[in-house]
C-alpha positions as CSV (number, residue, x, y, z in Angstrom):
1,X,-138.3,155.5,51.9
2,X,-135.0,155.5,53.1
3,X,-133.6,152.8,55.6
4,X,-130.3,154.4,56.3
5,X,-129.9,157.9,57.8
6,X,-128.2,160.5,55.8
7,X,-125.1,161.7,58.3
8,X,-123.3,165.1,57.0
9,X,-120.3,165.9,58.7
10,X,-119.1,169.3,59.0
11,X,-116.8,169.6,56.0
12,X,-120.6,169.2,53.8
13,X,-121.2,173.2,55.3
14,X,-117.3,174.3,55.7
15,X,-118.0,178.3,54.8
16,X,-115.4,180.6,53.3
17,X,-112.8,181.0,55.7
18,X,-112.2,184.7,57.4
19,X,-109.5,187.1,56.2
20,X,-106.8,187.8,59.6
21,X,-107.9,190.4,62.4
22,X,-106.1,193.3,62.9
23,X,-103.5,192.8,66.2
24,X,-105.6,194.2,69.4
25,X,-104.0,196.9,71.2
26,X,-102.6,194.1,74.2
27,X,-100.4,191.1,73.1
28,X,-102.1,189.6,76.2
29,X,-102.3,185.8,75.8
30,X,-105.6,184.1,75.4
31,X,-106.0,180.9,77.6
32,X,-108.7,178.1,75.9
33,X,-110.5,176.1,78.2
34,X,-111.8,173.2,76.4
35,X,-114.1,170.6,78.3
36,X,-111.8,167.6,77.7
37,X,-112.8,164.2,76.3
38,X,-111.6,160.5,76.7
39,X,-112.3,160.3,72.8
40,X,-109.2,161.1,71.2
41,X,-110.4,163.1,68.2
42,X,-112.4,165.0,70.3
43,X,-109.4,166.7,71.9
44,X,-107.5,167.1,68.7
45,X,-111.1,168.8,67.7
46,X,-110.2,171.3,70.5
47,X,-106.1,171.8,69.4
48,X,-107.4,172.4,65.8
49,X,-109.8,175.4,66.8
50,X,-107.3,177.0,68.8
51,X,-105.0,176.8,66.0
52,X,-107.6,178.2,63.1
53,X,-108.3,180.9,66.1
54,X,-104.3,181.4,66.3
55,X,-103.8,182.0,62.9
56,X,-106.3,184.8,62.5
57,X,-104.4,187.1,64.9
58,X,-100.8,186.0,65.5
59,X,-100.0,188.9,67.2
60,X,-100.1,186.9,71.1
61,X,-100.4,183.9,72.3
62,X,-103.5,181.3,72.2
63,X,-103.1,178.3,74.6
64,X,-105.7,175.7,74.7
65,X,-106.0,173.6,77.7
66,X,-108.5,171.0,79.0
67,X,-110.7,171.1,81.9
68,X,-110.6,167.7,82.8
69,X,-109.9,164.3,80.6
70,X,-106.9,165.9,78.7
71,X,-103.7,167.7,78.7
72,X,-102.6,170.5,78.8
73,X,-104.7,171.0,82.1
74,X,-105.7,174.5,83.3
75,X,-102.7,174.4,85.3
76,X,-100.2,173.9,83.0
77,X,-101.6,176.4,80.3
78,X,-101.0,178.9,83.0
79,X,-98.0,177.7,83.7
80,X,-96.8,178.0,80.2
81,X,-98.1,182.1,80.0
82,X,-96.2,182.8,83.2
83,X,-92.9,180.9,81.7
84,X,-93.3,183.8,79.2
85,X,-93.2,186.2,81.6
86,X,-97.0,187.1,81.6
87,X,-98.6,189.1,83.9
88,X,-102.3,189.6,82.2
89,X,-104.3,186.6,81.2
90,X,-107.6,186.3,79.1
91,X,-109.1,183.4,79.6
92,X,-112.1,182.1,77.6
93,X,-114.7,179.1,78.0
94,X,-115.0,177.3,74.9
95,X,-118.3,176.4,76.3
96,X,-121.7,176.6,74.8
97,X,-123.8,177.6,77.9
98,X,-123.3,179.0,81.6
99,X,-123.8,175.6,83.1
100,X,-121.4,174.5,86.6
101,X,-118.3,173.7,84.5
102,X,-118.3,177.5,83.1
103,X,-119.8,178.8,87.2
104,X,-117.9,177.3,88.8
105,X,-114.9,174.3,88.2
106,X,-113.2,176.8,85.3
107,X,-113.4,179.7,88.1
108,X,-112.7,177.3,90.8
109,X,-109.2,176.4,88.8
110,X,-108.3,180.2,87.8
111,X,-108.3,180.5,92.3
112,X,-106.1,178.0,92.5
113,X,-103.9,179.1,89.7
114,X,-104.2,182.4,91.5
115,X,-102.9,181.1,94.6
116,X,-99.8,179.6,93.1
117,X,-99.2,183.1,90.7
118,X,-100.0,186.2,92.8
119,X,-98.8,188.4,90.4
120,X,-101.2,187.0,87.9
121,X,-104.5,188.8,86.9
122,X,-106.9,186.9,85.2
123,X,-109.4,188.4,82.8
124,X,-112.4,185.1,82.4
125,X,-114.8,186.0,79.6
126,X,-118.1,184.5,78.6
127,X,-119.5,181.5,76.8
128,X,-120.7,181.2,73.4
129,X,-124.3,181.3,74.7
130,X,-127.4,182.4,72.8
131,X,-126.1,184.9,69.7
132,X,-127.4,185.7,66.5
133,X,-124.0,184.3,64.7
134,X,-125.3,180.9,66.4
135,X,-128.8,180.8,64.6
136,X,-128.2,182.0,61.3
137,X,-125.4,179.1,61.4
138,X,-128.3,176.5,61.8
139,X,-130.3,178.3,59.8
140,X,-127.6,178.1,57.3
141,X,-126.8,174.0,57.8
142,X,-131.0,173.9,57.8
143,X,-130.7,175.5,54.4
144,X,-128.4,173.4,52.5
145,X,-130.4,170.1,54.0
146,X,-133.1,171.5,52.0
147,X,-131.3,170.0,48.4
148,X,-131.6,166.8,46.8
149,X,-128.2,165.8,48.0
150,X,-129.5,165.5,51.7
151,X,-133.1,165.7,51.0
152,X,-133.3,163.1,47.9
153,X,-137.5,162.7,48.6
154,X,-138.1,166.3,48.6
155,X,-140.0,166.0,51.6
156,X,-141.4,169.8,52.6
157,X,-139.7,171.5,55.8
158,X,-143.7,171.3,56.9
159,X,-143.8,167.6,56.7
160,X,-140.6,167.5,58.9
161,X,-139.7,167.7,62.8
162,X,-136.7,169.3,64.1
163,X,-135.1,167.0,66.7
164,X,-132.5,168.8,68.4
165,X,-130.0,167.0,71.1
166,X,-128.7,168.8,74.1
167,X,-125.8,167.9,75.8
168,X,-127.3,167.9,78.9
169,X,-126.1,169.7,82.6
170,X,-126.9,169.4,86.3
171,X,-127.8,173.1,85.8
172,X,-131.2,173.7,85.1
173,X,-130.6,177.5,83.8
174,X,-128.6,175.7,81.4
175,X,-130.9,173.3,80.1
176,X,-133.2,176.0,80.0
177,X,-131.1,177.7,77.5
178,X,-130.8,174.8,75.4
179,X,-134.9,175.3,75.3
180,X,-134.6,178.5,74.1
181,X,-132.1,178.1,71.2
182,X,-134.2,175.5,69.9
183,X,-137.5,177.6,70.2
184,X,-135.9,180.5,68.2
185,X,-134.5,178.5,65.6
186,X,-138.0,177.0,65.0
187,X,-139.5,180.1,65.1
188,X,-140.4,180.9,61.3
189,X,-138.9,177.8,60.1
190,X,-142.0,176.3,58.5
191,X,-140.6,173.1,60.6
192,X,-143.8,171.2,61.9
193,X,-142.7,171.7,65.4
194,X,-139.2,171.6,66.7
195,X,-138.3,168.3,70.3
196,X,-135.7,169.0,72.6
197,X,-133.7,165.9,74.0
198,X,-130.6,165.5,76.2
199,X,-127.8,162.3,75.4
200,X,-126.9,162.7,79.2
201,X,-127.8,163.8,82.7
202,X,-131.2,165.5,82.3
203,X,-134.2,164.1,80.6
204,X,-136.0,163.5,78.2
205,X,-132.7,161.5,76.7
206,X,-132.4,160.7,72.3
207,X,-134.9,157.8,72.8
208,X,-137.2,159.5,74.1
209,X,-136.9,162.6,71.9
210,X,-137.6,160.7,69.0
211,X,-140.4,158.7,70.2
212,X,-142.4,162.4,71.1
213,X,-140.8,163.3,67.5
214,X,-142.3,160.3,65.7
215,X,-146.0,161.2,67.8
216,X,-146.4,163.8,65.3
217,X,-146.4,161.3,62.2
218,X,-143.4,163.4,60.1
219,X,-142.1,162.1,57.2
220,X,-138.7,163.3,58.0
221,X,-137.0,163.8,61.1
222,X,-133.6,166.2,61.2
223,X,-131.4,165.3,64.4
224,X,-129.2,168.6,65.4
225,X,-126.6,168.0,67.8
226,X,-125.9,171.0,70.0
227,X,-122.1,170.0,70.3
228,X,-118.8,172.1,69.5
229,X,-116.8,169.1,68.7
230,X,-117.2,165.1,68.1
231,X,-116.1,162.8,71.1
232,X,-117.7,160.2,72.9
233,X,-121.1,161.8,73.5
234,X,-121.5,163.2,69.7
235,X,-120.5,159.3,68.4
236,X,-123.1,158.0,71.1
237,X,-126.1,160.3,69.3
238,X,-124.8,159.0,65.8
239,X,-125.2,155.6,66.7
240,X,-128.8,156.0,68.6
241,X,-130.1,157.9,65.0
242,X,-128.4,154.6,62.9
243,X,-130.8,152.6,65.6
244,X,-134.1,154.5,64.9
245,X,-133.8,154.8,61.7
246,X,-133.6,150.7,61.3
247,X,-136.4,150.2,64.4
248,X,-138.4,152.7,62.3
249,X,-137.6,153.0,58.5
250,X,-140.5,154.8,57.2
251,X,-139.4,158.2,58.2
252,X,-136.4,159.5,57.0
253,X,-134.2,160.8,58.9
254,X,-130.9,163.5,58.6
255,X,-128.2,164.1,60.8
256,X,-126.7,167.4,61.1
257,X,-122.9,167.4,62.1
258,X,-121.5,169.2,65.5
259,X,-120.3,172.8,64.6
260,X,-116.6,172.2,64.6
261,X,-114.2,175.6,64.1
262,X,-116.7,177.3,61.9
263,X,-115.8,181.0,60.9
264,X,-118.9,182.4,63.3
265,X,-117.6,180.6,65.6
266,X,-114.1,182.5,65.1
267,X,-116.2,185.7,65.4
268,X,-118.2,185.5,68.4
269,X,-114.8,184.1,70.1
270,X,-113.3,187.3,69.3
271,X,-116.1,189.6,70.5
272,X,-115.4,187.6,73.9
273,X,-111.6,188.1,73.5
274,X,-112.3,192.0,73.0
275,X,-114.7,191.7,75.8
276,X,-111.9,190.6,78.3
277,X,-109.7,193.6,77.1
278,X,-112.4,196.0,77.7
279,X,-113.8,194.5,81.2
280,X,-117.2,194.5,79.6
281,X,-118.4,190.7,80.7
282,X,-121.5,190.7,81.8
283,X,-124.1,187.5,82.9
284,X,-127.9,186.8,83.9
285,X,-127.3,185.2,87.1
286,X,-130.6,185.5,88.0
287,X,-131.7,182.2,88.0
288,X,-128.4,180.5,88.8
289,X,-128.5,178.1,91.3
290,X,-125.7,179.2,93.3
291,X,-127.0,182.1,93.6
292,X,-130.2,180.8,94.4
293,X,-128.3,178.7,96.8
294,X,-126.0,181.3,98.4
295,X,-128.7,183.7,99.3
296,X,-130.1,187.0,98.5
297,X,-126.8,188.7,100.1
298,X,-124.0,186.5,97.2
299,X,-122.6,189.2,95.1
300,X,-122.5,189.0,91.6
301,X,-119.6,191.4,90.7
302,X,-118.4,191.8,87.0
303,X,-115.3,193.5,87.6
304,X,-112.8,194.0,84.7
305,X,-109.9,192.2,86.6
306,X,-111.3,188.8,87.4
307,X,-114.2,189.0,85.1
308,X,-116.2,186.8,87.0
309,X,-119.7,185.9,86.9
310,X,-119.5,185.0,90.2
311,X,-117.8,185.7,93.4
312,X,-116.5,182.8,95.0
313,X,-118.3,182.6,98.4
314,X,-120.0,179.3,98.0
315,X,-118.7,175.7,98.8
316,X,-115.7,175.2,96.6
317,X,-115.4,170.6,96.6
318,X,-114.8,169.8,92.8
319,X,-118.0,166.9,93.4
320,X,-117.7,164.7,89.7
321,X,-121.1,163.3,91.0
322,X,-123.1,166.0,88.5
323,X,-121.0,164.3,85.3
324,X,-121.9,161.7,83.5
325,X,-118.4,160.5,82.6
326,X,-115.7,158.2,84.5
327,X,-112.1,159.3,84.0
328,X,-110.5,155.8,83.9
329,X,-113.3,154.1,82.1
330,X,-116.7,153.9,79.9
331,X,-119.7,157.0,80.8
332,X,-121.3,156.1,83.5
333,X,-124.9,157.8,83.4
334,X,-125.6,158.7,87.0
335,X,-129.0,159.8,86.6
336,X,-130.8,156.5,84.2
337,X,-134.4,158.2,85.4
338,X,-136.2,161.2,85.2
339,X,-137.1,160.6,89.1
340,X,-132.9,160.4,89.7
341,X,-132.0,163.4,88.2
342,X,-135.0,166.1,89.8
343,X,-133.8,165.1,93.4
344,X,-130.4,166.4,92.2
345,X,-131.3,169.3,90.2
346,X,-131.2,172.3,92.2
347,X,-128.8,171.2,94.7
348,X,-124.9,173.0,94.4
349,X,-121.7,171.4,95.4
């Protein structure tokens, strides 16, 4: 059996590229919020999307900016659409799931951009979240791991378990999504059963995703990182799987790469662009904890000018305590035991 893990990277599933998008009806720019990384390559990940999005409608504006690590900063992108003379904003989350950064530090950012540009309306559309495009992309990358060139023992999809890596939030709606992807990508599979894991935060972590995933004697073991882009956190998984496949070389084990600027990607981007134009954003807050935490009288509105998922009556201190990362230096992993991170859970800023 193999003693070194087979790692794809993304340009092993690069799909046929999309022909442009007719212009929509507004030149209104589109402002990318990326989540920043201290990983270089990460960020130029997060340039190069915007760019490939760019390109497919050059008809206005896309701006990427960074919510925190890199530059541009939320500030600065909107400084740069009001240099233009600007008026109307979109603004999207290049975010996979409603955790806090999406809630509330994105939101939190477009008030204070607000503040310094009156005049400015902002239009804030969804996440990627949970979408059909997102599955049958998987489904897809599943698919080609099937071959000789990634599966070189033949081993059967029923001999095999899918490990799949969350990044891991302080929002337990969140995490519960990343629970739910994973179940419906199992689902009809033929996969012997499918373990969710987090690399930071919440629990259970990598190690302990592939000891549970190992406890059901596979012969292979497929690691799916839920991640956009590489950066510090997508590196830390790749070196974790290079560990247990040396600590444990009887089952074989195959790495599926982080999504990058794939063409569904592209597309559900654009149905959230449209969105924004159409004031048609819409959320499940019902189990988010500000909500929760604000009471049954916090308002939800979804109203076409601020698109918000949330109205902005609850504690507004940007507290870095619910990351994982330190901006002048290595991650630092706040919550090291299960036991740490339920006494934060539930609590808001």
């Amino acid at each position: 059996m193999a003693t070194a893990p087979i790692i794809t990277i993304p340009e092993d599933f690069a799909p046929a590229p999309l022909d442009p998008w007719d212009p929509l009806p507004s030149r209104r720019p589109l402002l990318l919020v990326g989540h920043g990384s201290r990983d270089t390559e990460g960020r130029d990940r997060l340039l190069e999307f915007a760019a490939t999005y760019q390109a497919l409608d050059t008809s206005r504006p896309v701006i990427p900016c960074f919510l925190e690590l890199s530059e541009p900063t939320i500030q600065e992108g909107v400084d740069r659409c009001v240099e233009r003379g600007f008026t109307d904003i979109s603004v999207l989350p290049v975010l996979l799931f409603a955790a806090r950064h999406n809630k509330f530090d994105v939101t939190q950012a477009l008030d204070r951009a607000r503040q310094r540009h009156p005049q400015v309306r902002f239009h804030y559309g969804r996440h990627f979240g949970i979408t059909p495009e997102i599955i049958r992309l998987w489904q897809e990358r599943l698919e080609i791991l099937d071959n000789p060139q990634f599966n070189p023992h033949g081993i059967a999809r029923e001999d095999t378990v899918l490990l799949f890596v969350g990044r891991g939030a302080s929002d337990p709606d969140a995490n519960g999504d990343v629970y739910k992807l994973a179940r419906i990508l199992w689902e009809g599979s033929r996969y012997k059963t499918v373990e969710i894991c987090f690399i930071g935060i919440t629990h259970p972590r990598l190690e302990e995703g592939f000891r549970r995933a190992r406890l059901y004697d596979p012969k292979r073991i497929i690691v799916l990182p839920y991640f956009l882009f590489t950066g510090v956190l997508v590196k830390k998984i790749i070196d974790i799987t290079r560990q247990q496949q040396a600590a444990h070389p009887s089952v074989a084990v195959a790495y599926l790469p982080e999504m990058g600027h794939h063409s569904r990607l592209m597309q559900i981007l654009r149905d959230r662009e449209v969105e924004t134009h159409l004031g048609q954003v819409q959320m499940n807050c019902e189990m988010c904890k500000f909500r929760l935490a604000a009471g049954p009288s916090h308002g939800h509105a979804h109203d076409p000018v601020h698109s918000h998922s949330h109205t902005h009556d609850h504690p507004h201190g940007h507290d870095h305590h619910s990351h994982d990362h330190h901006h002048h230096g290595d991650p630092v992993d706040l919550f090291p035991k299960p036991e740490d991170y339920h006494q934060r859970a539930w609590q808001v800023p």
